[in-house]
N, C-alpha and C positions, 0 to 999 in steps of 0.2 A: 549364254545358255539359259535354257527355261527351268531345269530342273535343275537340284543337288542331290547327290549319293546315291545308294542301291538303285534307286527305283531310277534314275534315269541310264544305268546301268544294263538295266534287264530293257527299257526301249531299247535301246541303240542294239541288243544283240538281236534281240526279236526282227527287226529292222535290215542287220547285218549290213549297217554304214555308221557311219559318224555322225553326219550328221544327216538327220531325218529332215526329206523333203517339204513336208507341212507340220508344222509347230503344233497349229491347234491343234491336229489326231493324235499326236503323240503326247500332249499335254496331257488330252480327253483320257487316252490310254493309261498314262502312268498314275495321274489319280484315281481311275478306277484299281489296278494294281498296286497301289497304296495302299488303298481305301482298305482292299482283301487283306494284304500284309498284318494291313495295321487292326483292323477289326480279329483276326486268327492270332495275333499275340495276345490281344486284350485276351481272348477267349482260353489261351492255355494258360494267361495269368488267372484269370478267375480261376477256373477249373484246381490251378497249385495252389493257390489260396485256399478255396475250398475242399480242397483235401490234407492243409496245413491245420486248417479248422478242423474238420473230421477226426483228423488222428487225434489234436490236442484235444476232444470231448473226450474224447478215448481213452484217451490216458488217464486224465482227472476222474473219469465215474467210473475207475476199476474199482469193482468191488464191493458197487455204490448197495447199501441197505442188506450187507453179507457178513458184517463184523457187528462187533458192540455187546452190550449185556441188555436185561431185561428190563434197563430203565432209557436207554440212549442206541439208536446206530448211528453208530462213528467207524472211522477207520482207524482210530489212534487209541492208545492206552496213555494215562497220566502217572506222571510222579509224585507223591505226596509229599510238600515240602515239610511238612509235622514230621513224621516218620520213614520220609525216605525207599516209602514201598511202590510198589507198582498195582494202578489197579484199574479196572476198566473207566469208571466214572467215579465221582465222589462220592453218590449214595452210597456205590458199592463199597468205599472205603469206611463213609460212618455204619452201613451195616454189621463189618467186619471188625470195627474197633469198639461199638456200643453194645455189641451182644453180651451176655449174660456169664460165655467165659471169658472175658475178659476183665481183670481186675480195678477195680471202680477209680485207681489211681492212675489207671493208663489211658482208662476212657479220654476221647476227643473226636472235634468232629472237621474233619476239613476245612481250611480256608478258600477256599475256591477261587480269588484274585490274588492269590501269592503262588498259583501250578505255574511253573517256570517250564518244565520239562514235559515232554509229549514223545511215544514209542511210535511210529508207524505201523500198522498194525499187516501191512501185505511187505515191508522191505524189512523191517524190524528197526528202522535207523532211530535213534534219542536225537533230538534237536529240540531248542527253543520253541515254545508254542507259536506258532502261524499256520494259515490252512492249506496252502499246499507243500507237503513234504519236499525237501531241501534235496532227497535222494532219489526216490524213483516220479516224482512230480504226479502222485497221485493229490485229490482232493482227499481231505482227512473227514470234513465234514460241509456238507448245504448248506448249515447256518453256521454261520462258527462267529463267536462276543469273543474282542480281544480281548476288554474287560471282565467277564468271568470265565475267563478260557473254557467256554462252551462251544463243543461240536456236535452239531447231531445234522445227519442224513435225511432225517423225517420230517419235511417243511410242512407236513401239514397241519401240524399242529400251531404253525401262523405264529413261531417263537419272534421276539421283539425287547430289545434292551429297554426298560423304563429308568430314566435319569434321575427321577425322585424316590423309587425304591433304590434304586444302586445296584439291582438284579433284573435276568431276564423273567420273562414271563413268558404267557402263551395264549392263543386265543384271539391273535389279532390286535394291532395297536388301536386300529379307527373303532373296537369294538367296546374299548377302556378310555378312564379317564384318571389321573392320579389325582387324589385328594389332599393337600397337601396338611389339611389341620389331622384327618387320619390316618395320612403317612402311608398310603396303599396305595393301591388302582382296584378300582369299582367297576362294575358294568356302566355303561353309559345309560342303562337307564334307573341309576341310580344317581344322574349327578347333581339334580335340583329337588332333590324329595327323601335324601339318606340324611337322618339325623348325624352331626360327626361326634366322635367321641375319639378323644387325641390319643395316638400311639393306638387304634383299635383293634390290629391285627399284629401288634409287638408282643405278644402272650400268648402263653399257650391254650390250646380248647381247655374249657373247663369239664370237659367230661375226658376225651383220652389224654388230655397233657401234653402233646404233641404242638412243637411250637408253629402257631400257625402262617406268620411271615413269609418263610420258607417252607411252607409243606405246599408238595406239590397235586392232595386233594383237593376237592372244590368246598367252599366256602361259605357258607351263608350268612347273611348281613339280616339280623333280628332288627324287628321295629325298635326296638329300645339304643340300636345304635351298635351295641355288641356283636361280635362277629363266633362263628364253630361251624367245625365240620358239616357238610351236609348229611353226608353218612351218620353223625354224631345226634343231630337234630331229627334225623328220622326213627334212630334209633328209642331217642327221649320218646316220642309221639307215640312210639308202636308201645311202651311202655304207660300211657296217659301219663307222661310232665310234658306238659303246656309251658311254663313258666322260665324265663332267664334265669339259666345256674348262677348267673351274677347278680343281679338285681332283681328275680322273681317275679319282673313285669313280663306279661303274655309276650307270649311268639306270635302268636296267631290272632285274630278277633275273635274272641269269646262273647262278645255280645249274644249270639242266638242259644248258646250253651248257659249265658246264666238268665236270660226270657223263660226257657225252658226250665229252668231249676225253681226259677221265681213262681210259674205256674204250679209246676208240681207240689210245692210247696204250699203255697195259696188251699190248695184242693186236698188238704191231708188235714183232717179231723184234727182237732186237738183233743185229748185225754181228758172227761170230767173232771180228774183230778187236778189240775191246770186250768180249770175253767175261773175266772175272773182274780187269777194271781198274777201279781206286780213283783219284780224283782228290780232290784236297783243294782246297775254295773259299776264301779268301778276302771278304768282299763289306765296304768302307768304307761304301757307301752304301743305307743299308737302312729299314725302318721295324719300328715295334713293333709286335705283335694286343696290339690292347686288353685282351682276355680275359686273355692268359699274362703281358704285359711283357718277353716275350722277341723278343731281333729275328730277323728271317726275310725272303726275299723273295718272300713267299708274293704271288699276286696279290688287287688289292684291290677290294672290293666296295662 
């Protein structure tokens, strides 16, 4: 026989004998009749496929950007291993345990790599943290760090685990670079031209207090190497302080500000009474220029 199974099956009846008088046309026949067979499985396999695909999208982005609080969309709530409560995010936990009724002995703030427990927030089911829930096989969250049991919905914010902070961030990984003598991540176009100053975002601003490691406002890196709020630094400015709360060297170039001060000064009369008087200084308290090593109280930049 030339052929095995179905397909030479359906010859032979088409045919209505046993055996078909010329091989070649019935050969020709049955592999085209294969050919069909076999091409119309492949096609309703795709097609199941493709709508095994479909449903399971389905499933996973029930709900997707429709839960969460005002810091995160998630599908899940967290347990607080501290206290044992349930809250939507951790902010929401440090907000709700650092406020002001809250008695200063109970105050704490979340650990965020010790949330063991996750609520589903469309089944209601408690299970171990992982991102697709164990019960009705929703996604809980788009990005979801097993390491800080972070879920959120909202990729666009380009979140990304950095290994030398120990914490997520945002912003893009290829758009950062981690600095390992100041223990952060920088803009990338900070990474050959930022003085470092070691630990320089392990403290809090020196103007709100707020620690800046983990705050999740934006940042700004002072020529001096010191780091504060941006919000905090606009604030100083719209105020006239120029100067590091830390160390009193210039935020900005003041060079045209003290040309200007120099001229005006140049051009102001001095008082007859002041005319050919010498005073002599004394100054205990002074610093050195770098450049000369000589001390002066020249102002500093």
């Amino acid at each position: 026989m030339y052929l095995e199974g179905g397909c030479l099956i359906d010859v032979l009846k088409s045919h209505g004998s046993d055996y078909p008088e010329d091989p070649d046309i019935i050969s020709k026949r049955t592999t085209d009749s294969c050919s069909q067979s076999s091409s119309g499985s492949w096609m309703l396999i795709e097609e199941a496929r493709d709508s095994a695909v479909t449903g399971a999208k389905q499933v996973l982005e029930r709900g997707l950007m429709q839960y969460g609080c005002a810091h995160y969309r998630r599908r899940c709530r967290i347990r607080a291993p501290c206290c044992n409560e349930i809250f939507d995010c951790r902010h929401c936990h440090n907000d709700a345990k650092n406020s002001i009724n809250v008695k200063g002995n109970h105050r704490h703030d979340l650990p965020r790599q010790q949330v063991q427990q996750v609520i589903c927030s469309l089944c209601g089911t408690e299970q171990e943290v992982q991102q697709i829930c164990v019960s009705c096989g929703v996604c809980m969250g788009k990005f979801f760090c097993d390491t800080c049991k972070l879920f959120d919905d909202d990729t666009s914010k380009e979140q990304y685990h950095c290994n030398g902070c120990g914490i997520c961030r945002i912003g893009g990984q290829e758009n950062f670079f981690h600095c390992c003598k100041c223990g952060c991540c920088y803009s990338i176009l900070l990474k050959n031209c930022h003085p470092c100053v070691e630990g320089a975002m392990h403290h809090d601003c020196p103007v709100c207090f707020e620690f800046l490691f983990e705050s999740t406002d934006d940042i700004s890196v002072l020529p001096c190497g010191h780091t504060i709020h941006m919000n905090c630094l606009k604030e100083m400015q719209q105020h006239l302080q120029y100067a590091c709360p830390l160390c009193s060297k210039s935020v900005c170039d003041m060079s045209k500000v003290w040309e200007k001060l120099d001229v005006e000064i140049a051009a102001t009369p001095m008082p007859e009474s002041y005319h050919n008087k010498m005073v002599s200084l004394l100054f205990f308290l002074s610093h050195a220029l770098t450049d000369c090593y000589k001390y002066s109280v020249f102002r500093s930049t």
